[in-house]
N, CA, C and O atoms as CSV, one atom per row, in Angstrom:
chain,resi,resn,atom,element,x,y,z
A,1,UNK,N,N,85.475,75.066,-36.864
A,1,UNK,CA,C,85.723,76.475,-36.726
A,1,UNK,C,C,85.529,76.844,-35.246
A,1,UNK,O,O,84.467,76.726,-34.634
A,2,UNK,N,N,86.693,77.309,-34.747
A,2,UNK,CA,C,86.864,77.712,-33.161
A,2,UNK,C,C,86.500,79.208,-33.051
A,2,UNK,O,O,87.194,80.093,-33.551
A,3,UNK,N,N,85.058,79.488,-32.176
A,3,UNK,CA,C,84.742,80.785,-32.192
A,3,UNK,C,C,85.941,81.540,-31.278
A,3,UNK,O,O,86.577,80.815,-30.514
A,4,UNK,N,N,86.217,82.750,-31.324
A,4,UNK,CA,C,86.786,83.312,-30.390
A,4,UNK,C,C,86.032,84.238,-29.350
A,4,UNK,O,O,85.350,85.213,-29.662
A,5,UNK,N,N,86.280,83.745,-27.970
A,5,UNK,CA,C,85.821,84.646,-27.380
A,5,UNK,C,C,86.028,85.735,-26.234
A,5,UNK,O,O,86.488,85.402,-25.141
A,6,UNK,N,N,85.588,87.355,-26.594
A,6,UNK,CA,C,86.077,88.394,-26.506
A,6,UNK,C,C,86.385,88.346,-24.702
A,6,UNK,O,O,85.915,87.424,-24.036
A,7,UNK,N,N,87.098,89.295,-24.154
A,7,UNK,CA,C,87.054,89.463,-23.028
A,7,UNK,C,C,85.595,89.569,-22.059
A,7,UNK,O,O,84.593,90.138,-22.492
A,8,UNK,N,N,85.647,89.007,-20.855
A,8,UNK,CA,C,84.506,88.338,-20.082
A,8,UNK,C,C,83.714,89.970,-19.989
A,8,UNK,O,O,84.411,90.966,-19.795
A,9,UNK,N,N,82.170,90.073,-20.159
A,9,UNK,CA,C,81.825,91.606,-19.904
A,9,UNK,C,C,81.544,91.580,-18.496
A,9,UNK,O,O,81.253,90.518,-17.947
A,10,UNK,N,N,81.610,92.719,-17.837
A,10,UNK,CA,C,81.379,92.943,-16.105
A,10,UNK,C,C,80.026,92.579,-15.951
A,10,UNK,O,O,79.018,92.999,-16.520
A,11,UNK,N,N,80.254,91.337,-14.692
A,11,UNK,CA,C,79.098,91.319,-14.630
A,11,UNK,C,C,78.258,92.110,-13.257
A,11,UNK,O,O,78.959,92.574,-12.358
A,12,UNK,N,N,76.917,92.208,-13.184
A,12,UNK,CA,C,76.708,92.442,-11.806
A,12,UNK,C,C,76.549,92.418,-10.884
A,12,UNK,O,O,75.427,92.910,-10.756
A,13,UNK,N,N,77.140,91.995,-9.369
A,13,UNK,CA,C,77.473,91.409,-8.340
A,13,UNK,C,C,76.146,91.534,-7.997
A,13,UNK,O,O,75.795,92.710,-8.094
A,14,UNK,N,N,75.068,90.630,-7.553
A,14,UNK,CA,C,73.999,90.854,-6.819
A,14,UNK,C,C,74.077,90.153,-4.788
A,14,UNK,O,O,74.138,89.016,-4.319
A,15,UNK,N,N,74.034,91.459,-4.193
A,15,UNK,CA,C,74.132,91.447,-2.437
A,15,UNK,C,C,73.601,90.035,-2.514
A,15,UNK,O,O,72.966,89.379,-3.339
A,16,UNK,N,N,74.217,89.800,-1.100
A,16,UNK,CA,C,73.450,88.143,-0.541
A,16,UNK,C,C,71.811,89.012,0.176
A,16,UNK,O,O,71.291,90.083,-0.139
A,17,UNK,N,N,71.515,88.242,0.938
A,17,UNK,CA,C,70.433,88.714,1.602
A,17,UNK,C,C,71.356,89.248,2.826
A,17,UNK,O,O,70.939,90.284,3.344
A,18,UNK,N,N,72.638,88.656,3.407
A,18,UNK,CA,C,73.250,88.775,4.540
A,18,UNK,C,C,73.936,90.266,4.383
A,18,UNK,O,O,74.038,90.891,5.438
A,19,UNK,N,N,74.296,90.745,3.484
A,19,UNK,CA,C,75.174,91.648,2.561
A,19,UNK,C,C,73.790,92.953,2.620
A,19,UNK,O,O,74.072,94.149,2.695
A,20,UNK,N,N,72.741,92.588,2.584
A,20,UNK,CA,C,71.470,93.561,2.134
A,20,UNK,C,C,71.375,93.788,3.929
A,20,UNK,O,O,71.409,94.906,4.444
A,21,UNK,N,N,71.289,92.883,4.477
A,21,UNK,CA,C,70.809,92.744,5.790
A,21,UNK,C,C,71.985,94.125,6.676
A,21,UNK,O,O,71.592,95.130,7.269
A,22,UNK,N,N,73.168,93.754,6.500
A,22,UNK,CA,C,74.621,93.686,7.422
A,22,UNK,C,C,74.604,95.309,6.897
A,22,UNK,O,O,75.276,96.057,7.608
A,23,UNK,N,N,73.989,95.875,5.858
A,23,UNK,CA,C,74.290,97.080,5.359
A,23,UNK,C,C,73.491,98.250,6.056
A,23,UNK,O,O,73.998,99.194,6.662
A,24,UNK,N,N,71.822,97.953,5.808
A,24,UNK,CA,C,70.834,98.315,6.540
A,24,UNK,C,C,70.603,98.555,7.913
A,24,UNK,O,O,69.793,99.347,8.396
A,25,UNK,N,N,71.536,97.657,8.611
A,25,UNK,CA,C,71.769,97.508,9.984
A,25,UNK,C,C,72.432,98.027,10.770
A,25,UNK,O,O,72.199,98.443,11.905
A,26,UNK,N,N,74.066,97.996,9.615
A,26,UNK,CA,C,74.766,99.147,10.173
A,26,UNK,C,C,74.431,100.655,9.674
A,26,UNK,O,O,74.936,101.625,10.239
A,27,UNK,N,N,73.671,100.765,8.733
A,27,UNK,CA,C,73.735,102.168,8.233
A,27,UNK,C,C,72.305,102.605,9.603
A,27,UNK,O,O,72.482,103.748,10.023
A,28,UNK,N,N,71.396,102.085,10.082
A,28,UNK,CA,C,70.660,102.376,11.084
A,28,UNK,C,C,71.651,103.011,12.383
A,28,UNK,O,O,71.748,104.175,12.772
A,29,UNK,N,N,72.442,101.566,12.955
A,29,UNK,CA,C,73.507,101.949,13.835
A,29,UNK,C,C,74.173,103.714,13.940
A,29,UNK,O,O,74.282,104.590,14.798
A,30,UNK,N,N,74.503,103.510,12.448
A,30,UNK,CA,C,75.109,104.841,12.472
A,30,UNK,C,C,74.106,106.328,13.420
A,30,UNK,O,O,74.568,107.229,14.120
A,31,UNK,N,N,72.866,106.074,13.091
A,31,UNK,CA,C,71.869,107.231,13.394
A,31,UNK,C,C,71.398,106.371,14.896
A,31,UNK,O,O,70.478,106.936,15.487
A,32,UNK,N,N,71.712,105.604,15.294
A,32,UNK,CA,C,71.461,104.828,16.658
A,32,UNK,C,C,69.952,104.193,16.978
A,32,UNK,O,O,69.237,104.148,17.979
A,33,UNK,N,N,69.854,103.764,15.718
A,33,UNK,CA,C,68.051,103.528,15.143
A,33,UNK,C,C,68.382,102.045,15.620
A,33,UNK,O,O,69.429,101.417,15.465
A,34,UNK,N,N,66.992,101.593,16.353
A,34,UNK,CA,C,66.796,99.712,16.311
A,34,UNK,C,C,65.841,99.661,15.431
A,34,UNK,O,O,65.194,100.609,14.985
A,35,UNK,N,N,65.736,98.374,15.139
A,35,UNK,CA,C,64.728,98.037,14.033
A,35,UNK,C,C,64.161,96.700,14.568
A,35,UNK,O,O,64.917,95.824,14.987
A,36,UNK,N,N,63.283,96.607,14.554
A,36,UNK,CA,C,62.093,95.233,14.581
A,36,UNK,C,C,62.258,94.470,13.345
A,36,UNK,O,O,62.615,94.997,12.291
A,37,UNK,N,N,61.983,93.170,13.485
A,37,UNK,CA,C,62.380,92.124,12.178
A,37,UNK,C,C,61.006,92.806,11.050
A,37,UNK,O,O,61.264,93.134,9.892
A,38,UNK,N,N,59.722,92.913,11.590
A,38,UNK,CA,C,58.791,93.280,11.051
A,38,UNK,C,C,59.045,94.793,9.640
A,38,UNK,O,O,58.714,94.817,8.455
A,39,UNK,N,N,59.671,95.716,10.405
A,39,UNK,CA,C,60.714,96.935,9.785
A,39,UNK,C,C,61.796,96.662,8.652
A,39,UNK,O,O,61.848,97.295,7.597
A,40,UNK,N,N,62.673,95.607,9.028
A,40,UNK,CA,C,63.557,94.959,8.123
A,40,UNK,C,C,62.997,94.172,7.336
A,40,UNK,O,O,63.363,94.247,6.163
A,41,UNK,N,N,62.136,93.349,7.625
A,41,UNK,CA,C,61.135,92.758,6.111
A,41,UNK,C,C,60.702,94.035,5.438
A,41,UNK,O,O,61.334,94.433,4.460
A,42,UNK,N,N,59.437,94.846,5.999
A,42,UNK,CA,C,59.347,95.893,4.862
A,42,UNK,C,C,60.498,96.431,4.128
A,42,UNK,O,O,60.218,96.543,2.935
A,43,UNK,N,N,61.561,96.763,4.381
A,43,UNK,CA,C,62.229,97.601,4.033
A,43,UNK,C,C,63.190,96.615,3.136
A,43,UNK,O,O,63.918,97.040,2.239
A,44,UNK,N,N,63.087,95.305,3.493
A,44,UNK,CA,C,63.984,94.935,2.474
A,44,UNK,C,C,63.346,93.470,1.268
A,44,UNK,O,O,63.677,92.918,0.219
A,45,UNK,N,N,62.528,93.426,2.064
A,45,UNK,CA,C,61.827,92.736,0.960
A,45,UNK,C,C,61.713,91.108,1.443
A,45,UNK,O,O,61.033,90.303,0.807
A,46,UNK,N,N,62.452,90.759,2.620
A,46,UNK,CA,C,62.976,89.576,2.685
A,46,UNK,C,C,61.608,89.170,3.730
A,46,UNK,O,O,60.947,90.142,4.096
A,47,UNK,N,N,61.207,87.948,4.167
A,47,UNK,CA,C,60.819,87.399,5.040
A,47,UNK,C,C,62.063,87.333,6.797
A,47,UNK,O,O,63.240,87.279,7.154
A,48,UNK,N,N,60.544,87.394,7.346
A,48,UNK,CA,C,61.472,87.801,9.003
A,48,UNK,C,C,61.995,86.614,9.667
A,48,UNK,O,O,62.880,86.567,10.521
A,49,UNK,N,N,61.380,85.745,9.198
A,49,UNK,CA,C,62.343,84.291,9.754
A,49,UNK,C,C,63.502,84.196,8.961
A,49,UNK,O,O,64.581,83.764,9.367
A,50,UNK,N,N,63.250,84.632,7.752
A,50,UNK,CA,C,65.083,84.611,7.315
A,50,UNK,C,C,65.676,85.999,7.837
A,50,UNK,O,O,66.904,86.062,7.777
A,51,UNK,N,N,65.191,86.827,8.207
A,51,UNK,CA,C,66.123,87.875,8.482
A,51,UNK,C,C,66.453,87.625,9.733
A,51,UNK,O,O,67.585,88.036,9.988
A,52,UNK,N,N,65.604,86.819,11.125
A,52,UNK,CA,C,66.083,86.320,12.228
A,52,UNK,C,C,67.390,85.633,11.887
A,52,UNK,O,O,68.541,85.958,12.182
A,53,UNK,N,N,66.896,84.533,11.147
A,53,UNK,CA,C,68.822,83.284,11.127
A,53,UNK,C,C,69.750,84.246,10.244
A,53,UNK,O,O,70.976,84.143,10.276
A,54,UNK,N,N,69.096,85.169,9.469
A,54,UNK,CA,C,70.755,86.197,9.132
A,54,UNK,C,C,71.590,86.673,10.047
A,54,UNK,O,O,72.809,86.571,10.191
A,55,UNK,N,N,70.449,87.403,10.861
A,55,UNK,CA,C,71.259,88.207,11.879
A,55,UNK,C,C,72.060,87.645,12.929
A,55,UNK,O,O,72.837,88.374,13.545
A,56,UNK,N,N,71.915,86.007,13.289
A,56,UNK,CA,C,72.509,85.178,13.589
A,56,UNK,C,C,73.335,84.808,13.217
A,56,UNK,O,O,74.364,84.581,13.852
A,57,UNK,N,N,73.127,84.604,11.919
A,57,UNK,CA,C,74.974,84.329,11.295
A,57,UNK,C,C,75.336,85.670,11.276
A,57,UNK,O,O,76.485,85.451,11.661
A,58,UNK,N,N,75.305,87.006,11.132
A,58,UNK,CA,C,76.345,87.963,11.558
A,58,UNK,C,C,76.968,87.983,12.767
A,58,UNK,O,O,77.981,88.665,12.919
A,59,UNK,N,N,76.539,87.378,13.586
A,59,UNK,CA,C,77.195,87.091,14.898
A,59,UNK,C,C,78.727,86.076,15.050
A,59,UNK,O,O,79.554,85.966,15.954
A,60,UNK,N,N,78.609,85.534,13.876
A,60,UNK,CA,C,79.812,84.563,13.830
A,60,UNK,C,C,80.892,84.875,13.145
A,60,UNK,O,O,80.671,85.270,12.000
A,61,UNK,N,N,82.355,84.806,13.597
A,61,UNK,CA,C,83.645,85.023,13.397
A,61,UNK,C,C,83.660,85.110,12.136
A,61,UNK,O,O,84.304,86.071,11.714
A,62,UNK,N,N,82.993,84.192,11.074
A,62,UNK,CA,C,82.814,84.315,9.497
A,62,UNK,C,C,82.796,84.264,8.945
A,62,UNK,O,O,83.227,83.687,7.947
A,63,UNK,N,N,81.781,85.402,9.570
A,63,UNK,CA,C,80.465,86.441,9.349
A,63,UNK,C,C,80.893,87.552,9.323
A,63,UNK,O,O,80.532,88.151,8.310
A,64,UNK,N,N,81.467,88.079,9.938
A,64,UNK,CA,C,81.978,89.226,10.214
A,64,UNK,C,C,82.268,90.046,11.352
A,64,UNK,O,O,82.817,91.112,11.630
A,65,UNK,N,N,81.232,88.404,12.279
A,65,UNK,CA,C,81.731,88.805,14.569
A,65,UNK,C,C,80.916,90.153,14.154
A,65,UNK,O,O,81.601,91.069,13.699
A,66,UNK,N,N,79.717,90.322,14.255
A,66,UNK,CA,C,79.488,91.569,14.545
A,66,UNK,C,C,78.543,91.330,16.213
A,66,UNK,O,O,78.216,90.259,16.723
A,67,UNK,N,N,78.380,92.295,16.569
A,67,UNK,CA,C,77.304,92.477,17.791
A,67,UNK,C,C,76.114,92.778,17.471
A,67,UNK,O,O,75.874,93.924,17.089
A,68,UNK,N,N,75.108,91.817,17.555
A,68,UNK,CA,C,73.931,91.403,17.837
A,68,UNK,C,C,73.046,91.919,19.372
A,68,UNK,O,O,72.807,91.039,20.199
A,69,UNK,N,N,72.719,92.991,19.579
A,69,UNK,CA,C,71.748,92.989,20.909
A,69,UNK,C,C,70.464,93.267,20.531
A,69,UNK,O,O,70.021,93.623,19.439
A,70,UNK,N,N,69.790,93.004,21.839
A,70,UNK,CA,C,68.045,92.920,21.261
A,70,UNK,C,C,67.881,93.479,22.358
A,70,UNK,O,O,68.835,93.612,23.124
A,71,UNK,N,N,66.594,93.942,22.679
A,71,UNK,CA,C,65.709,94.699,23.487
A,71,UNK,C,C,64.185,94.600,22.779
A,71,UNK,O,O,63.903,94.467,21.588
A,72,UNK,N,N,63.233,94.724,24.054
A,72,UNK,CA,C,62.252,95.017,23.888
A,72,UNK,C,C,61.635,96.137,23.656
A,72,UNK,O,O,61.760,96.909,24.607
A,73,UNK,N,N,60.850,96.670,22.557
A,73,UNK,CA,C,60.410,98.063,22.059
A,73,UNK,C,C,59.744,98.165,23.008
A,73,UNK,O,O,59.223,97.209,23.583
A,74,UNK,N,N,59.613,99.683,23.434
A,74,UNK,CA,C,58.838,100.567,24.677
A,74,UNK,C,C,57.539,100.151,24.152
A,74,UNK,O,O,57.414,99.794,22.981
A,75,UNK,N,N,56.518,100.186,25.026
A,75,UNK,CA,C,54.535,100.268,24.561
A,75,UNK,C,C,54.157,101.509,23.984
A,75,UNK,O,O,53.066,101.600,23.421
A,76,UNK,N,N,55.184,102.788,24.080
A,76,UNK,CA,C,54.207,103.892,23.635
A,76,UNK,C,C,54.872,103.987,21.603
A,76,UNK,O,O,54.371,104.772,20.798
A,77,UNK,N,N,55.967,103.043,21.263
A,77,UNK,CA,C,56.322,102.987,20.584
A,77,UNK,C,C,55.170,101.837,19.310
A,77,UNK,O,O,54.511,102.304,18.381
A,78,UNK,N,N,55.230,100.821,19.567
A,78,UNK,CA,C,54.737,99.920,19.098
A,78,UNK,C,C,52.948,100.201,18.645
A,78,UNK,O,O,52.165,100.956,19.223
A,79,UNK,N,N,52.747,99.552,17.761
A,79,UNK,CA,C,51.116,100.001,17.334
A,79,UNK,C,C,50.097,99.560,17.840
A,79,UNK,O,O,50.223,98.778,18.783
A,80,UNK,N,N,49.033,99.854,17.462
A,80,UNK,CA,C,47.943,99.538,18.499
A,80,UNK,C,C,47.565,98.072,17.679
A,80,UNK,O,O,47.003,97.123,18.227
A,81,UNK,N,N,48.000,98.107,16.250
A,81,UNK,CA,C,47.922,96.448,16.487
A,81,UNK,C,C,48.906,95.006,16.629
A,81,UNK,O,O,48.751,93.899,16.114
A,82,UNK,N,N,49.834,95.464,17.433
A,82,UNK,CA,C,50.483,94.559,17.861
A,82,UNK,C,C,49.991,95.077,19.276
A,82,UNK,O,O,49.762,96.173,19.787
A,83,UNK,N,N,49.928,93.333,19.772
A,83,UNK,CA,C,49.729,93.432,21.233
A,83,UNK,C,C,50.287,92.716,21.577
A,83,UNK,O,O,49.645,92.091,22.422
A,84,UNK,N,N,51.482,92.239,21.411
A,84,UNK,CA,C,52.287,91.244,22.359
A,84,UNK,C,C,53.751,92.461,21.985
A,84,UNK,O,O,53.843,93.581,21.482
A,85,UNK,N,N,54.903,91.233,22.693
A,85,UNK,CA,C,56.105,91.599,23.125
A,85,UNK,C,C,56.822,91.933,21.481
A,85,UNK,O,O,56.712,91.022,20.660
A,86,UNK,N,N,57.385,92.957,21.138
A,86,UNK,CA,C,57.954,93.527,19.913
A,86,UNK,C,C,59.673,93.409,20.706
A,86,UNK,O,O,59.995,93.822,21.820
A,87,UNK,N,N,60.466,92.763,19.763
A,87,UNK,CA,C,61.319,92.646,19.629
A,87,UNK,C,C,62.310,93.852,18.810
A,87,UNK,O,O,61.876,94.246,17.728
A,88,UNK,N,N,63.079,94.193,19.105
A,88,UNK,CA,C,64.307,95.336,18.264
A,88,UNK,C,C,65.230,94.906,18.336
A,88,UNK,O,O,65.472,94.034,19.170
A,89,UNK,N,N,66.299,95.456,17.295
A,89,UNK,CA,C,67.863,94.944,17.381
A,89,UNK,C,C,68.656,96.121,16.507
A,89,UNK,O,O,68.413,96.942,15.623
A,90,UNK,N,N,69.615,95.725,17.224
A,90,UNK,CA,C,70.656,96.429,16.779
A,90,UNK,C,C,71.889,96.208,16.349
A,90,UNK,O,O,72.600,96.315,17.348
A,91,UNK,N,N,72.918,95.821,14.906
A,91,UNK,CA,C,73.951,95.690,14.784
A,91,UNK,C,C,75.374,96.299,14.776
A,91,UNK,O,O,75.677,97.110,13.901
A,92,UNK,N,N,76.212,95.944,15.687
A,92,UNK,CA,C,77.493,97.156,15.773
A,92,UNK,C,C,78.310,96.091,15.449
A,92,UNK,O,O,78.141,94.882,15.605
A,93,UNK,N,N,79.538,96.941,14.810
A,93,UNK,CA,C,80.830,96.246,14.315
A,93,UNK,C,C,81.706,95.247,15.680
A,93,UNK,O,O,81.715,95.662,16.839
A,94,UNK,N,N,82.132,94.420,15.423
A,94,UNK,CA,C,82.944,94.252,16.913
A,94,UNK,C,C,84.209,95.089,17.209
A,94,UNK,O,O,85.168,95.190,16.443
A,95,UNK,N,N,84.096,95.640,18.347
A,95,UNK,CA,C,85.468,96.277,18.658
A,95,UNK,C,C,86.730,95.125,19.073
A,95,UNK,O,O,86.645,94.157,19.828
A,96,UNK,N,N,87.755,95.557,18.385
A,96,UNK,CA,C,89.091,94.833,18.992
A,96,UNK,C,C,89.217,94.530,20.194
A,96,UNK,O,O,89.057,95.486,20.953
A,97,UNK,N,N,89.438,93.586,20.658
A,97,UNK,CA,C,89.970,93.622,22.284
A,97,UNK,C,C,91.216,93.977,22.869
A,97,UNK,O,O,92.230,93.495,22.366
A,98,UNK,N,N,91.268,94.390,23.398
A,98,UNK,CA,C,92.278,95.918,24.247
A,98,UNK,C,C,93.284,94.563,24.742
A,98,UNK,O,O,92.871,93.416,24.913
A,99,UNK,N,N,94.562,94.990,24.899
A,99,UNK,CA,C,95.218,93.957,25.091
A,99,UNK,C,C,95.725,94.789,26.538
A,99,UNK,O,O,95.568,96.002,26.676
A,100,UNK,N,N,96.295,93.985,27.474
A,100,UNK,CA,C,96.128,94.043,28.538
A,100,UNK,C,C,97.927,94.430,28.727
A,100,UNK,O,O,98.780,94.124,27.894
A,101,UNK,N,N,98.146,95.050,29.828
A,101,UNK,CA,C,99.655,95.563,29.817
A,101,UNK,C,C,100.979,94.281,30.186
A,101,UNK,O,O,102.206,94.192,30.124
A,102,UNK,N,N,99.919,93.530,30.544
A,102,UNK,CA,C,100.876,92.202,30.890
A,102,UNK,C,C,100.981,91.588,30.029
A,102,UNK,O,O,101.993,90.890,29.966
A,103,UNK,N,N,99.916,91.533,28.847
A,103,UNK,CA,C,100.083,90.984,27.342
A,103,UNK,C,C,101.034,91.458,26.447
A,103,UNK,O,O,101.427,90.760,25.512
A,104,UNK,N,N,101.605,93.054,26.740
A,104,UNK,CA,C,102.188,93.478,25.476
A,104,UNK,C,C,104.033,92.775,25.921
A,104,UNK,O,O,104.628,92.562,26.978
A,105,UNK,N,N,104.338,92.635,24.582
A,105,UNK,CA,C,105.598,92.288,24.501
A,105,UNK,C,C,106.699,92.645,25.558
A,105,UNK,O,O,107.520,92.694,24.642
A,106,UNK,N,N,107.150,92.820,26.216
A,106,UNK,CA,C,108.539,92.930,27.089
A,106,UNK,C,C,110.064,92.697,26.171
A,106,UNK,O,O,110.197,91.841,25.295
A,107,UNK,N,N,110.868,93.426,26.498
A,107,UNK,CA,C,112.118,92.962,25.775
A,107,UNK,C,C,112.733,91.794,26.570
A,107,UNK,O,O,112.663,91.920,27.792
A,108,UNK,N,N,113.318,90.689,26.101
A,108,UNK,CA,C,113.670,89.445,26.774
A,108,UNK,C,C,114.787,89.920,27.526
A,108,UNK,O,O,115.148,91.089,27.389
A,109,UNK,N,N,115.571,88.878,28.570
A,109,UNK,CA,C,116.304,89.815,29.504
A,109,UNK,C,C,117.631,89.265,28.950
A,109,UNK,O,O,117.822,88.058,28.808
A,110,UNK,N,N,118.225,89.884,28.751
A,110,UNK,CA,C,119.914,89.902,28.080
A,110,UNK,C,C,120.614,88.461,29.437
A,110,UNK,O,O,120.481,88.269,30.646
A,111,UNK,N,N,121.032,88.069,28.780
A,111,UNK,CA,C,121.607,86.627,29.532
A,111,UNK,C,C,123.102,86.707,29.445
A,111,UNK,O,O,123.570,86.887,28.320
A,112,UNK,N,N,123.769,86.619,30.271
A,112,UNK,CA,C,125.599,86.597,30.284
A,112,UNK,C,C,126.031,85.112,29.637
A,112,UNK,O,O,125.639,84.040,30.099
A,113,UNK,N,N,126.809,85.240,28.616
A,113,UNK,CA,C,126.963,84.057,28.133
A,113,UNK,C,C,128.417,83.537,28.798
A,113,UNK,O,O,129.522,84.069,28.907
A,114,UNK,N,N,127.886,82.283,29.171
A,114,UNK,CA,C,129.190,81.424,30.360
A,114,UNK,C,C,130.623,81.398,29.617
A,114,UNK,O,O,131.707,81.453,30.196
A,115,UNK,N,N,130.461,81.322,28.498
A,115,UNK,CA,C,131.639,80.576,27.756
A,115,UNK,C,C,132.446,81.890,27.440
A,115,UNK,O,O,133.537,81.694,26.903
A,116,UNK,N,N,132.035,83.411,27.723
A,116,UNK,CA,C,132.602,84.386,27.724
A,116,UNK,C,C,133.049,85.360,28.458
A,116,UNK,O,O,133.280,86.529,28.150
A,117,UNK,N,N,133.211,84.538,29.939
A,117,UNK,CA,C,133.371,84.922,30.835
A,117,UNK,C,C,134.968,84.938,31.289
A,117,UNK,O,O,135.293,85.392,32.386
């Protein structure tokens, strides 16, 4: 006896960590917020050495080529118990590259054909 079975039920897509990461990052961007790896662990639950090599692979073609910059958080920012160098970052989409006027197409140059001369 061959059971039949019904159409597949929806299932629910669960984010990668890269997907949790790439979202958070840009939705910061938007308000022009950096975030410390320390910030992105709280907030997302993940450990900061994996959220370091994420944000690394968002950097790659794909990945999604996004822009990756870092800076160092100001001292009046950072807490009184961190005492070393605090790291921030910020993810932006990549912009297209502008194509250059010598790049864009030209119409080819009309040629006199010999045999119709």
């Amino acid at each position: 006896m061959e059971r039949k079975r019904g159409k597949g039920t929806a299932r629910a897509v669960v984010p990668t960590q890269r997907d949790v990461l790439r979202d958070v990052m840009l939705a910061a961007e938007k308000y022009g917020a950096w975030m410390t790896l320390r910030e992105l662990a709280r907030l997302t639950r993940y450990g900061e050495t994996s959220i370091s090599a994420q944000l690394r692979h968002l950097r790659k073609a794909e990945c999604g080529g996004y822009v990756l910059e870092k800076r160092v958080r100001q001292a009046e920012i950072v807490s009184s118990e961190e005492h070393f160098v605090v790291w921030e970052y910020r993810l932006t989409p990549r912009r297209p590259a502008r194509r250059r006027s010598r790049d864009v197409m030209r119409p080819a140059k009309i040629q006199a054909d010999p045999t119709r001369l």
